[in-house]
PLY file of the C-alpha trace (Angstrom):
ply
format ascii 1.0
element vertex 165
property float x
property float y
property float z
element edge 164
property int vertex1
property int vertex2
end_header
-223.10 62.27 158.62
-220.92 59.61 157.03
-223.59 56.61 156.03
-221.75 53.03 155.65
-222.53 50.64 152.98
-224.68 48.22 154.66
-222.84 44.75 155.71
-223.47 42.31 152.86
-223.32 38.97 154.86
-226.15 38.47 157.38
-224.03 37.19 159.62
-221.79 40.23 160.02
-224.66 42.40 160.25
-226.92 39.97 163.06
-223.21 40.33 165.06
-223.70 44.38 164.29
-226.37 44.82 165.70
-225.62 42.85 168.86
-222.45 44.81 169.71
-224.29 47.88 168.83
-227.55 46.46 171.32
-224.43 45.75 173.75
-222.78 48.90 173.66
-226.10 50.51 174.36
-226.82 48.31 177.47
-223.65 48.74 178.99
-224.35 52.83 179.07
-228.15 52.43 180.27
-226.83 50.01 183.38
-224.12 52.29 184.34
-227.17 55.62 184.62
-229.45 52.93 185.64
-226.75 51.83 188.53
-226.18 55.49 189.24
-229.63 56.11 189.66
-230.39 53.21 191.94
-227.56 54.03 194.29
-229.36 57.69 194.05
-232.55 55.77 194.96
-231.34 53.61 197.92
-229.18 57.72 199.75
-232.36 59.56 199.07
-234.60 56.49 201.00
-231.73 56.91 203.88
-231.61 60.32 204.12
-227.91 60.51 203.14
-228.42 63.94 200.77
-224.76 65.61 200.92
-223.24 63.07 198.70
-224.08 62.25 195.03
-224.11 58.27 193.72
-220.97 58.92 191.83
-219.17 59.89 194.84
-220.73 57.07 196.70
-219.49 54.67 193.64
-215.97 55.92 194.45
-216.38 55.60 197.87
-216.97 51.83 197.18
-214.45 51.48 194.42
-211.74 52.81 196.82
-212.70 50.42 199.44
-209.94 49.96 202.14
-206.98 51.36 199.51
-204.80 54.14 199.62
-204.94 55.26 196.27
-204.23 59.01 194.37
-206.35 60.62 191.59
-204.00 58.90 188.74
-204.68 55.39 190.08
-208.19 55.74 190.12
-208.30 57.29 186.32
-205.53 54.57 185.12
-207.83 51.72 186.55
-210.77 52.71 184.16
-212.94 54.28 187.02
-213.26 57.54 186.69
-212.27 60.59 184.05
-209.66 63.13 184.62
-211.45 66.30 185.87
-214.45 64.68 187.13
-212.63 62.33 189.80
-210.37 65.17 191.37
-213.82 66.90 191.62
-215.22 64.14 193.36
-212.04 63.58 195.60
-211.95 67.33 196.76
-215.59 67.46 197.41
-215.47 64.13 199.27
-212.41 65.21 201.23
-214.09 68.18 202.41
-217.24 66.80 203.62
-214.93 64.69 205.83
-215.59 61.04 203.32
-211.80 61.33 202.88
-208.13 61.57 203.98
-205.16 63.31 202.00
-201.94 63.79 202.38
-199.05 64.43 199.91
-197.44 61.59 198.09
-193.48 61.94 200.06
-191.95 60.86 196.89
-194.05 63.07 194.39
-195.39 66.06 196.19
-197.49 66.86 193.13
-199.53 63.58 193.90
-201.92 62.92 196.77
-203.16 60.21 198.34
-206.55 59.70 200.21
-208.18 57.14 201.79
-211.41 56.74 203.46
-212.42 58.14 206.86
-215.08 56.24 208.97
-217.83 58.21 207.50
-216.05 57.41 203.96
-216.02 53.96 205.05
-219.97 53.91 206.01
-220.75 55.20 202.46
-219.00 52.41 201.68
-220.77 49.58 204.02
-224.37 51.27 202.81
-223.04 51.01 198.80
-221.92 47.08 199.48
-224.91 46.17 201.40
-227.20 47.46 198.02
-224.99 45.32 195.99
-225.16 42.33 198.64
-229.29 42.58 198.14
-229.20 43.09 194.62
-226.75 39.93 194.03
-229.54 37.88 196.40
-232.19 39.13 194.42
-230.84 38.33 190.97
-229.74 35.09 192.45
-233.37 34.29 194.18
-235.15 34.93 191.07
-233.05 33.17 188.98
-232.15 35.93 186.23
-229.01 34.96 185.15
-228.94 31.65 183.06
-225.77 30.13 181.40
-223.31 31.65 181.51
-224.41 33.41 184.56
-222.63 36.43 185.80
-219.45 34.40 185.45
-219.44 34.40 181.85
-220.84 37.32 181.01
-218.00 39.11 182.75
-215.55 37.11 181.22
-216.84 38.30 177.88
-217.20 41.92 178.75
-213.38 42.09 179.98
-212.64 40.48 176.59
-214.03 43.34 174.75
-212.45 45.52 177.56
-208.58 44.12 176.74
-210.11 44.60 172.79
-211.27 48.26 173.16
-207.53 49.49 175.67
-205.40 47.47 172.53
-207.31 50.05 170.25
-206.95 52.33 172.00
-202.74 52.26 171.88
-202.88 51.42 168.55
-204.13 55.10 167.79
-200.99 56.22 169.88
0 1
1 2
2 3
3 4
4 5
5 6
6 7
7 8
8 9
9 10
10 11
11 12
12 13
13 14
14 15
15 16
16 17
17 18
18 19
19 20
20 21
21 22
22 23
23 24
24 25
25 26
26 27
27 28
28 29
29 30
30 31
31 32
32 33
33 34
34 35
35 36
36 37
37 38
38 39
39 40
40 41
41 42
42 43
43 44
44 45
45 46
46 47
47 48
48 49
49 50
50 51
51 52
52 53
53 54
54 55
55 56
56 57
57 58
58 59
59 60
60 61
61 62
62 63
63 64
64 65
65 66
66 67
67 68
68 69
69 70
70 71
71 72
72 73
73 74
74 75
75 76
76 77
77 78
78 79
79 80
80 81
81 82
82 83
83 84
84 85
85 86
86 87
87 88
88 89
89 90
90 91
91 92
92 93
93 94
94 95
95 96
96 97
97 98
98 99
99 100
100 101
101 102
102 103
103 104
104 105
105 106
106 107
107 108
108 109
109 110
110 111
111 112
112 113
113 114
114 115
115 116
116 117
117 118
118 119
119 120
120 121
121 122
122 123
123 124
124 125
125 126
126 127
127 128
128 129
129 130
130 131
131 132
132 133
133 134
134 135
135 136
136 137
137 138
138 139
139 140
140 141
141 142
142 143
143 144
144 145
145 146
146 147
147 148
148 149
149 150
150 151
151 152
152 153
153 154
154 155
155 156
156 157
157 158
158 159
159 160
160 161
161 162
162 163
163 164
C-alpha cells in the first residue's frame, strides 16, 4: 500500500480529514437510506421488491425513461439497473416497449402498482422531511446549503472524471 507523506500545513490536513469524514458519510446514508426504505416494505408487508428497486421506482417517478438515462443521470450502475428494470418489469412495477427510433433501447415507465411503490417511497420521505424539520436538525445552512455544496463536489468529481478520458 502506497503511504503519502503526511500534509505539512494543518490547514490542508484539518480540510483532509473532513472530505475524507465526508466521503465516508455520504456512503453510510446511502446503506443507511437503503436500509430504512427496507425497514418501512418489511413493516407493510411489501416483500417481492427490494429498497433499491423501490429507490428506482421513486427516481423514475412519472418519466418515460430507458436504462441509459437512468445510468447517465448518476442513479444507478450499468448491470445492476437493467437487473432491476427486468425484475421490476416482470413483477408487473413496469412498462416496456422498444425505443421506435433505436430498437436496441427500451423504454419503461411505471404501472399503477409501479406507481404505488412510488406513493409508499414519497410518503417515507414526506415523514422523514417533517421529522427533521420538527426537531430542528438541520441548522445553517439547512438542507439548502448543504446540497448546494454536495452538487459542487458532484460537478468537481464528473470534471475529473473526463479529464482521465
Amino acid at each position: 500500500m502506497h503511504m503519502q507523506a503526511p500534509l505539512a500545513d494543518p490547514a490542508a490536513r484539518v480540510f483532509l480529514d473532513d472530505y475524507v469524514e465526508t466521503l465516508a458519510l455520504v456512503e453510510r446514508l446511502h446503506r443507511l437510506l437503503i436500509d430504512v426504505i427496507k425497514d418501512e416494505f418489511e413493516r407493510l408487508g411489501v416483500l417481492e421488491l427490494n429498497a433499491v428497486q423501490a429507490l428506482l421506482l421513486f427516481n423514475i417517478g412519472d418519466a418515460e425513461v430507458t436504462a441509459g438515462e437512468l445510468k447517465s443521470r448518476g442513479y444507478y450502475q450499468g448491470s445492476n439497473v437493467s437487473y432491476n428494470l427486468k425484475k421490476l418489469v416482470e413483477a408487473g412495477y413496469m412498462h416496456h416497449q422498444r425505443c421506435e427510433i433505436d430498437r436496441r433501447a427500451v423504454r419503461v415507465r411505471l404501472t399503477a402498482k409501479g406507481r404505488g411503490i412510488r406513493d409508499t417511497v414519497a410518503q417515507l420521505f414526506e415523514r422523514h422531511a417533517e421529522g427533521i424539520a420538527r426537531a430542528e436538525l438541520m441548522g445553517e445552512p439547512g438542507l439548502g446549503g448543504v446540497n448546494a455544496a454536495l452538487r459542487r463536489v458532484e460537478r468537481y468529481w464528473s470534471e475529473q472524471i473526463r479529464y482521465i478520458y
